[in-house]
N, C-alpha and C positions, 0 to 999 in steps of 0.2 A: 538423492538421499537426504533424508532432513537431520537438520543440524544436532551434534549430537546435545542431549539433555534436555529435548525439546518436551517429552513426553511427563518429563515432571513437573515442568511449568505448564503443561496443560492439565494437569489435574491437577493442579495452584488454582487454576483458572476458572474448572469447574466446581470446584469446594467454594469460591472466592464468591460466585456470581450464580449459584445454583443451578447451573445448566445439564443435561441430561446426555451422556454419550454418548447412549443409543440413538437419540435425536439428531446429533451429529453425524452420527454417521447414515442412517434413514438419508438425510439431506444430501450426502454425498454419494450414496448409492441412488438416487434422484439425479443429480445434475451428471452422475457418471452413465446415466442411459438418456437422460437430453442428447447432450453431448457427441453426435454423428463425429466429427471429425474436429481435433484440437491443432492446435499452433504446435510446430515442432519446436523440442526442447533447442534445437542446436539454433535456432533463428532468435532468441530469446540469450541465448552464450554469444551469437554473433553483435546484439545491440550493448550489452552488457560487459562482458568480459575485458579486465585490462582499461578501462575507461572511465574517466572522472563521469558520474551520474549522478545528474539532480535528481534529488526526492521530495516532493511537493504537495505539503499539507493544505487541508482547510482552516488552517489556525485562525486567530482576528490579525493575523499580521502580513497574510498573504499576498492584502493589497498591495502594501507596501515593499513588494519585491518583484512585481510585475515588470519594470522599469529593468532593473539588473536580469531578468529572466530574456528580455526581449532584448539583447544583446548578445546572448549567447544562442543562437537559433540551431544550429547543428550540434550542440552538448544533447545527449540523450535523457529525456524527462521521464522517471515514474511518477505517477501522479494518481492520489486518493481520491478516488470515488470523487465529490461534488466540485474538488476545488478546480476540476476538468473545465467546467462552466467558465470560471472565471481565466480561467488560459484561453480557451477558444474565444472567449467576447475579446480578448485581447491579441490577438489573432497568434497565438503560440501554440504547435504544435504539439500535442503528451504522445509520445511514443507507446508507452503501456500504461493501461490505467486500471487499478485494484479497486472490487468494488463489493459490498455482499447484497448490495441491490437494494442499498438502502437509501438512495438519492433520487432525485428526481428522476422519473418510471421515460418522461418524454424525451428526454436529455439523454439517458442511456441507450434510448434506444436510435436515437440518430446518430451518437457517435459509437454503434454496435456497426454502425452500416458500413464504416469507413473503414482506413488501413490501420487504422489504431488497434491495438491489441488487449484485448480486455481479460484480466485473469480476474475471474469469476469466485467470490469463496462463499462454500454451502455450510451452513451451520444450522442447529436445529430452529431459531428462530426466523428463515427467512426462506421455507418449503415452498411458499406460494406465490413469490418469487422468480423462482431458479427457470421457470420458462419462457423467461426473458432473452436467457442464455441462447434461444433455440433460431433467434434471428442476428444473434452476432457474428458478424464474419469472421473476426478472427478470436476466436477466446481458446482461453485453458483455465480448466477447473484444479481446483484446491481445497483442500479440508482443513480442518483440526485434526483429527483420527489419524489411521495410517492410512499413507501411501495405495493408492490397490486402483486397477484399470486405467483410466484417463484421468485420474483424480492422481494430487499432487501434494506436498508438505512440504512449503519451503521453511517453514516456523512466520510467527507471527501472529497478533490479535485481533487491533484494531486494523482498517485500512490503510493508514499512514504506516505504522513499523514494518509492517506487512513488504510495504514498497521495499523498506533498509533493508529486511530480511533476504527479498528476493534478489537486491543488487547484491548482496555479500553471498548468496551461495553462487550465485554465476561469476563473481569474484573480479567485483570493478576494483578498478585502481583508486579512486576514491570517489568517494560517496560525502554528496553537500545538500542539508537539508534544508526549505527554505518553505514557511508558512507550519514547522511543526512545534506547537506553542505546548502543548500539552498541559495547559492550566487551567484556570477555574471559570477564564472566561470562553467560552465559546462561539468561532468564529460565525458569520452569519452565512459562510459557503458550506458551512460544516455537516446540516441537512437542510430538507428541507422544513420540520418539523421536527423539535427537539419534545419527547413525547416527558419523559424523564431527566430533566437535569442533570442532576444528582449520580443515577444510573450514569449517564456520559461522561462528568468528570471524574467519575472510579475509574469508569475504561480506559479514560486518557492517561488518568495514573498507573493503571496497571500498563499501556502499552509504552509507557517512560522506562516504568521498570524494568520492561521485556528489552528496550534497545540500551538501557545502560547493561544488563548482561549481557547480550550483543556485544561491547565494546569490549568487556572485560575478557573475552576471548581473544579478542585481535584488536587493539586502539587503531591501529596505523591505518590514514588515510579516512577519519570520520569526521567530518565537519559539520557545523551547523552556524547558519545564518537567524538561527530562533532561541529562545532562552535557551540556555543553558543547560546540556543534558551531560549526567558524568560518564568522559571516556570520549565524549564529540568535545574537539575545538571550538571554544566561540568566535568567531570573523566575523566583519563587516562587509553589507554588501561591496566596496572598493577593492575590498581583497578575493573576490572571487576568482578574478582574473587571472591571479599568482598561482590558482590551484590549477584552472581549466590549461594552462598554457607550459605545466610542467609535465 
C-alpha cells in the first residue's frame, strides 16, 4: 500500500519538474513486462522489519563514514544507486540497492548478478534503460503512478529518500542515514555524469522536502549521521552504536 498523501506530492512533483504521467507510467508498464519474476514482498519485511537500517547516500560525505559502516557488518544496508560502488571498493555488503538506472550501466550490471537485491524505479525519463532490469537476479520494480502488476509505490523521489521511504513502510525500528547531504554540493559517487547541476540540486531539495514529511508523520526512530534534516536526529558517527545495540 503506499503511503497515504503520496499522490499529492507527486503531482507537487510533476507540476515542480515538468514531467509527463503518461511517461511515467509507459515506463512502468515497460519494466512491468521485463519483469518475468520479482523478489517477494515478505523477503524484503524479513531484511527490514523491526530493525535498526542504514540508508546510504551518494552525498560528498560518504567517504567519511566508510570507517563507522565497516564495523557494523550484519546491520542491514539500503543503499542509493552509485554510492554501492564505493561500499563494495570497501568491501561492505548493500543488502538492497535503489536505482533508476542512472549510475554506472557496468557496475549495475555486475552487482544485478549477485544476492543483492535491486529495486528497480521506472520513470518517464529512463525507458531505455529498464532492460537492464532483465539480467538482475533479484530486482522489484516501482513506479511514481499507481501500484498495478509487479510494479510497486512505496513513495519516494530521488534514490536516496526512496531507500527511507521503503525502510519506513516495511517498518524498521530505526532508520540511520549516512552520506545523505542533500545540498548544493554534489558528491563525486553521486553519478557518473552530472549532465545538469542545477536540475540535481532541485532534486536533492525536493527529496529533503519528501523525508522531512516523512518524519512529520512519525519522528520516532529517524536518525541521520548527515546534515541536518527536520524530524531526523543529528548524531555522530560514535553514537551509532547506542542506536544499533538498543
Amino acid at each position: 500500500m503506499t503511503i497515504s498523501g503520496w499522490n499529492t506530492k507527486y503531482l507537487e512533483i510533476l507540476k515542480e519538474f515538468g514531467y509527463d504521467q503518461k511517461q511515467d507510467f509507459e515506463s512502468a508498464w515497460l519494466l512491468n513486462t521485463i519483469l518475468k519474476k520479482q523478489v517477494a514482498l515478505a523477503k524484503l519485511k524479513k531484511i527490514i522489519s523491526g530493525k535498526t537500517i542504514f540508508v546510504i547516500g551518494a552525498g560528498p560525505s560518504l567517504p567519511s563514514c566508510i570507517p563507522t559502516l565497516k564495523k557494523f557488518k550484519k546491520v542491514p544496508k539500503i543503499v542509493a544507486d552509485n554510492a554501492t560502488q564505493k561500499l563494495i571498493e570497501n568491501r561492505i555488503k548493500p543488502d538492497i540497492v535503489i536505482t533508476d538506472l542512472d549510475g554506472d550501466e557496468k557496475f549495475l550490471r555486475k552487482i544485478g548478478k549477485t544476492k543483492t537485491i535491486i529495486i528497480t524505479h521506472a520513470h518517464g525519463d529512463n525507458i531505455a534503460k529498464l532492460h537492464l532490469a532483465e539480467n538482475f537476479t533479484n530486482c522489484l520494480g516501482t513506479t511514481q503512478t499507481k501500484s498495478f502488476g509487479k510494479m510497486h509505490n512505496f513513495g519516494g523521489f530521488t534514490d536516496g529518500d526512496r531507500c527511507v521511504f521503503l525502510a519506513k513502510h516495511f517498518r524498521a525500528k530505526n532508520i540511520v542515514l549516512f552520506g545523505m547531504d542533500f545540498g548544493k554540493t554534489i558528491g563525486r559517487y553521486s553519478k557518473t555524469k552530472v549532465r545538469d547541476r542545477q536540475i540535481k540540486i532541485k532534486k536533492l531539495r525536493r527529496g529533503k522536502k519528501l523525508l522531512e514529511w516523512l518524519a512529520s508523520k512519525n519522528k520516532s526512530g529517524l536518525y541521520t549521521t548527515s546534515k541536518p534534516i527536520k524530524g531526523f536526529k543529528k548524531i555522530r558517527y560514535k553514537d551509532v552504536v547506542d542506536i544499533v545495540i538498543t
